[in-house]
C-alpha positions in Angstrom: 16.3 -44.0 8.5 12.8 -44.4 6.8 11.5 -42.2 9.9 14.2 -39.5 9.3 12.8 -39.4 5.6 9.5 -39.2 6.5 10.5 -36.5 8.6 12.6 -34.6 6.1 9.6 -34.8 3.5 6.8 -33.7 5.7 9.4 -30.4 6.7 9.8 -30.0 2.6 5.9 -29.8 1.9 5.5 -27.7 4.8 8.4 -24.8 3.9 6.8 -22.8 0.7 8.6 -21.5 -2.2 10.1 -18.6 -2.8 7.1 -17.4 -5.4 4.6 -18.2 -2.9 6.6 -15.8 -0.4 6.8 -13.1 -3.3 3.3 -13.7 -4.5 1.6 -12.8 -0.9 3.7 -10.3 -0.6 2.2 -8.9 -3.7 -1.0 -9.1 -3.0 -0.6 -7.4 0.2 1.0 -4.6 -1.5 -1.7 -4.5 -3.9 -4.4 -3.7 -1.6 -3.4 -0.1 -0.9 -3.1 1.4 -4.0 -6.2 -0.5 -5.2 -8.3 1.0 -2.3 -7.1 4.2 -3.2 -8.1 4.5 -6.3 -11.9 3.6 -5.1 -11.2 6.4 -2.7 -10.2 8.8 -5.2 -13.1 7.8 -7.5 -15.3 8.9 -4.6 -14.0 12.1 -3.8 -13.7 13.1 -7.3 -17.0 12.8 -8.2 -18.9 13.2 -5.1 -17.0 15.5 -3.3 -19.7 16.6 -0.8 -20.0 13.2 0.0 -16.5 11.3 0.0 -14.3 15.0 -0.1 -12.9 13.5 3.4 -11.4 10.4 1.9 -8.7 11.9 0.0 -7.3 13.8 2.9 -8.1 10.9 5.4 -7.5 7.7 3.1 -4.6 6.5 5.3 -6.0 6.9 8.6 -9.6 4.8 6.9 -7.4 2.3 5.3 -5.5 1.8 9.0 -8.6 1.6 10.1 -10.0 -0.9 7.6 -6.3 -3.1 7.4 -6.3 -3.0 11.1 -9.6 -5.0 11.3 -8.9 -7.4 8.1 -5.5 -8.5 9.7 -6.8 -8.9 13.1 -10.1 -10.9 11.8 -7.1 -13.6 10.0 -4.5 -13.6 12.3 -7.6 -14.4 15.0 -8.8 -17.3 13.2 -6.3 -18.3 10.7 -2.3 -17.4 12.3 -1.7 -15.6 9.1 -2.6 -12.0 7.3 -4.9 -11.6 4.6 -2.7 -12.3 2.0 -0.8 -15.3 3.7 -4.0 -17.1 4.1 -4.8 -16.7 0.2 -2.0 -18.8 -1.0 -2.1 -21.5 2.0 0.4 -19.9 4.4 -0.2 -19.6 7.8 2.7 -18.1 10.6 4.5 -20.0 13.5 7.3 -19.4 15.4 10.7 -20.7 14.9 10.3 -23.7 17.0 7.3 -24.6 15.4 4.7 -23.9 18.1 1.4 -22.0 17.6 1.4 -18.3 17.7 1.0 -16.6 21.1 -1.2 -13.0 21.5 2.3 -11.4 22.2 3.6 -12.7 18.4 -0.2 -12.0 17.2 -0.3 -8.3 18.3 3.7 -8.0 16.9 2.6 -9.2 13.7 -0.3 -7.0 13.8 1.6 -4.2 14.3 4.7 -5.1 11.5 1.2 -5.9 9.5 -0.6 -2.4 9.7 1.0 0.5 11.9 4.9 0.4 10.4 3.4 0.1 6.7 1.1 3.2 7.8 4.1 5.1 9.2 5.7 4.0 6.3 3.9 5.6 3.7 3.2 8.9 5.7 7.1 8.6 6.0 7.4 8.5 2.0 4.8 11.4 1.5 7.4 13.5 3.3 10.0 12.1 1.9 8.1 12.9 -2.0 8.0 16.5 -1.1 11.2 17.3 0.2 12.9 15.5 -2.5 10.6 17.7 -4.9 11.6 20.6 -2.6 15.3 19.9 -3.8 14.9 19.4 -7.4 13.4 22.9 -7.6 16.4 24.4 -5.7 13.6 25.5 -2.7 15.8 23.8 0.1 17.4 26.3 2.0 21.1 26.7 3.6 19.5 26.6 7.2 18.9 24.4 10.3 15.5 23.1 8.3 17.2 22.6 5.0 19.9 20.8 6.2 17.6 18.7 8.6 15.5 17.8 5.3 18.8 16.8 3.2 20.1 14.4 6.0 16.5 12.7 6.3 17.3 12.2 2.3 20.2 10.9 2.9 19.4 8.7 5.6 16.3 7.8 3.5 18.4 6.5 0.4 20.7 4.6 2.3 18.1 2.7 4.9 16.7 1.7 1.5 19.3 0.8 0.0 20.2 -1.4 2.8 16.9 -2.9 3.2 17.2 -3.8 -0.1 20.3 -5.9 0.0 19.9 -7.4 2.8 16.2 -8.7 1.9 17.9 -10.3 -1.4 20.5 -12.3 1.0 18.0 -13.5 3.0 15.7 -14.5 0.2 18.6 -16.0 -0.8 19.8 -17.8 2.5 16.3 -18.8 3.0 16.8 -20.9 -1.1 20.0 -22.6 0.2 18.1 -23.1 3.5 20.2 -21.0 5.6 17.5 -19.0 7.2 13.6 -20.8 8.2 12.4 -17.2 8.0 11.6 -16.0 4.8 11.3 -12.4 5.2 13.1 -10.1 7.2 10.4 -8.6 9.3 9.2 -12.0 10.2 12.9 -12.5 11.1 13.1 -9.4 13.6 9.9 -11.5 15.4 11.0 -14.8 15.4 8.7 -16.5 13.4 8.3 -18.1 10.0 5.9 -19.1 7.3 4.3 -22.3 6.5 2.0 -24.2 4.7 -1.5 -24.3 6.2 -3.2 -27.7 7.1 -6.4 -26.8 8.0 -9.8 -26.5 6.3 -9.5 -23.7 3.7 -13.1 -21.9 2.9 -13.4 -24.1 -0.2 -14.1 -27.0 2.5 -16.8 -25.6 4.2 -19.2 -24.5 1.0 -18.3 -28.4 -0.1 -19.2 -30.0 3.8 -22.4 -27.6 3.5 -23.9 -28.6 0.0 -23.0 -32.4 0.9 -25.2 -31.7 3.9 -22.3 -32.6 6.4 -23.0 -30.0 8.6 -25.2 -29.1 11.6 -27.4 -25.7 11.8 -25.0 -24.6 14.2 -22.2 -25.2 12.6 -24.0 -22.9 9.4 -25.3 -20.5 11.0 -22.2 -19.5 12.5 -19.6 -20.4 9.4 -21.7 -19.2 6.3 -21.6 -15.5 7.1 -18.0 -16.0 8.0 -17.3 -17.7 5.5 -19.3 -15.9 3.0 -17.4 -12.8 3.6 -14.2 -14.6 3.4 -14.7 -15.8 0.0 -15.3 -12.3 -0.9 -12.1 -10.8 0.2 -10.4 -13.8 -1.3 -12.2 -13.0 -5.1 -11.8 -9.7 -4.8 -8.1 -10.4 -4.4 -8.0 -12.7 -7.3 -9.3 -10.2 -9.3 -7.0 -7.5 -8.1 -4.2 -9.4 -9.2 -5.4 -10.0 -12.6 -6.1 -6.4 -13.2 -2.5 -6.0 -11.8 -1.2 -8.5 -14.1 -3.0 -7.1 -17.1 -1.9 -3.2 -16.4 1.2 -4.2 -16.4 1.8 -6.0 -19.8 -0.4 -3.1 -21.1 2.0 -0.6 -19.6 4.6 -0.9 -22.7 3.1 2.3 -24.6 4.6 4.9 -26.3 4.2 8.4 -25.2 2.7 9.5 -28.4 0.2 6.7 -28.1 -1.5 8.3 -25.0 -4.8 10.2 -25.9 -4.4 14.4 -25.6 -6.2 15.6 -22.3 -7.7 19.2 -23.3 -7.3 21.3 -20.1 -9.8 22.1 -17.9 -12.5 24.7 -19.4 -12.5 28.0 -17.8 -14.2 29.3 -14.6 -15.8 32.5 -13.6 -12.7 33.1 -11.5 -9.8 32.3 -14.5 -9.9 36.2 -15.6 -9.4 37.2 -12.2 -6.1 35.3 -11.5 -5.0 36.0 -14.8 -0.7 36.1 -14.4 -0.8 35.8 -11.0 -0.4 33.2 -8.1 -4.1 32.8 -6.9 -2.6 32.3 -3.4 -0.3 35.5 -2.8 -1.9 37.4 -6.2 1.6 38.4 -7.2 3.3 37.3 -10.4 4.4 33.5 -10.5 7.6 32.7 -8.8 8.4 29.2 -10.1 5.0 28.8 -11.7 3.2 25.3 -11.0 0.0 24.0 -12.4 -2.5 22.0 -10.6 -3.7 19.6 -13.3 -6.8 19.1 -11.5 -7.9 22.3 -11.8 -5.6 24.2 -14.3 -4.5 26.8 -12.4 -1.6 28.0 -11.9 0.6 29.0 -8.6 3.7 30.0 -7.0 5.5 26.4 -6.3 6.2 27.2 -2.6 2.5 28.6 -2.1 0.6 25.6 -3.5 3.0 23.2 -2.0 2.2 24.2 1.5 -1.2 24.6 0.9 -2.1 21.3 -0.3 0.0 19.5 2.3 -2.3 21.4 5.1 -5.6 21.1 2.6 -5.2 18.3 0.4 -7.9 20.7 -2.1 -7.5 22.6 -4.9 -7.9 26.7 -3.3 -10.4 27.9 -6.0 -12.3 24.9 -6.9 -12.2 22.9 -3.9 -11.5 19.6 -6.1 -9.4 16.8 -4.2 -5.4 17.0 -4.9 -1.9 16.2 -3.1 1.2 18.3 -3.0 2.7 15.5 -5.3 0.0 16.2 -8.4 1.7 19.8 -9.0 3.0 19.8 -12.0 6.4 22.6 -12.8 6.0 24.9 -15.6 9.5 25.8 -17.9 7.6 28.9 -19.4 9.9 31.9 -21.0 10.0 34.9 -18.2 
């Protein structure tokens, strides 16, 4: 009996909460956006430089998860964000993970969140597409409005059914506690072995060999990096959003953008086609103005403004209501 206790208590500090599972998760949804925002701080003010990085930011930040994930699930059986709050993966059974469940985790870790997200740019557009009425009665419009479809429900599913398995996983009906770990066979657990913390305390007690800190301390070192910047992250997260209860008229007035050389020569007309606006849509980074369907398609081959060459996505257009 006292055995079976001792077993049932070492399984119950071993499964984590619920808000540890939600907290990683957050993290590791934080880091995109974050990144992002570096990238388009870049671009914006030294486009000759960084210009690349707004068109390319999700091919660099593949490139950049790709070797983050790979560096942790290498030395640590857990992503970037798992490892922060103690976690670490193993399979159902318990057992250590294999290269086949590390390169499967690897690839639920970075490629489907990358397909994702190129996924949901499309998805943006051709529901922006609809709300202005541009969908056509054709093969392609009706192709685009069963993608929606099909879109809104997978979600929708997704959704429910990652609630009942948060859930089961509470009233210990599941050992997985996420669905994609689910579809791999594994599960999360509490990490038992020496966190960074322990190594900068064995080095300054003098507890380790020059081996040992030559090859740790840059490790290590760069470790305790990724793992302040993600504190940090999460702070500024936290602090946006209890800023993020403002009222509209509390937001300071942007003037527009001061005129160019160019503004009298596209005066009333689309810059693109140079004929009279047909569903006029400003691009706020630049102030002009253009057909909807013209600047649509240009910035999702271009990802520029046309006339000033000043980084923007088809989903920064803005629709003008102006009298005709």
């Amino acid at each position: 009996m006292a055995e079976n206790a001792a077993n049932f208590t070492q399984i119950l500090q071993e499964k984590p909460s619920i808000f540890e599972i939600i907290a990683q998760k957050s993290l590791h949804d934080t880091l995109h956006p974050a990144l992002q925002r570096v990238a388009l701080f870049l671009s914006s003010n030294f486009p000759q430089k960084f210009g690349w990085l707004n068109k390319y930011y999700e091919e660099t930040y593949l490139a950049l998860n790709y070797v983050l994930q790979y560096q942790y699930l290498k030395y640590y059986d857990s992503s970037f964000s798992e490892n922060f709050y103690g976690l670490k993966r193993v399979t159902l059974s318990n057992s250590k993970l294999s290269e086949q469940n590390k390169n499967l985790s690897l690839a639920v870790l970075v490629i489907l969140p990358y397909l994702k997200r190129k996924l949901e740019e499309k998805i943006a557009i051709y529901k922006l597409e609809s709300a202005e009425g541009c969908l056509r009665k054709d093969f392609e419009g009706r192709l685009k409005r069963l993608i929606l479809f099909s879109h809104s429900t997978f979600e929708l599913t997704w959704g429910v059914l990652t609630l009942l398995n948060y859930l089961k996983y509470m009233s210990n009906g599941t050992d997985s506690q996420l669905l994609m770990l689910k579809l791999i066979d594994l599960k999360l657990v509490r990490s038992g072995e020496q966190d960074v913390g322990g190594f900068w305390s064995a080095l300054f007690k003098g507890q380790l060999s020059l081996t040992d800190v030559s090859v740790g301390l840059f490790k290590n070192s760069v470790v305790t990096a990724l793992e302040v910047t993600a504190f940090f992250l999460q702070f500024l997260q936290t602090w946006n959003s209890e800023k993020s209860n403002y009222k509209m008229t509390d937001l300071p007035v942007v003037p527009p953008p001061p005129p160019d050389c160019k503004s009298k020569q596209y005066k009333g007309k689309c810059p693109l086609c140079l004929k009279q606006w047909l569903i006029p849509t400003v691009l706020p980074v630049s102030g002009y103005i253009f057909c909807f369907r013209c600047i649509l398609r240009y910035l999702s081959e271009n990802q520029k403004c046309p006339i000033t060459n000043l980084p923007a996505k088809p989903l920064d257009i803005v629709r003008l209501y102006v009298n005709e």
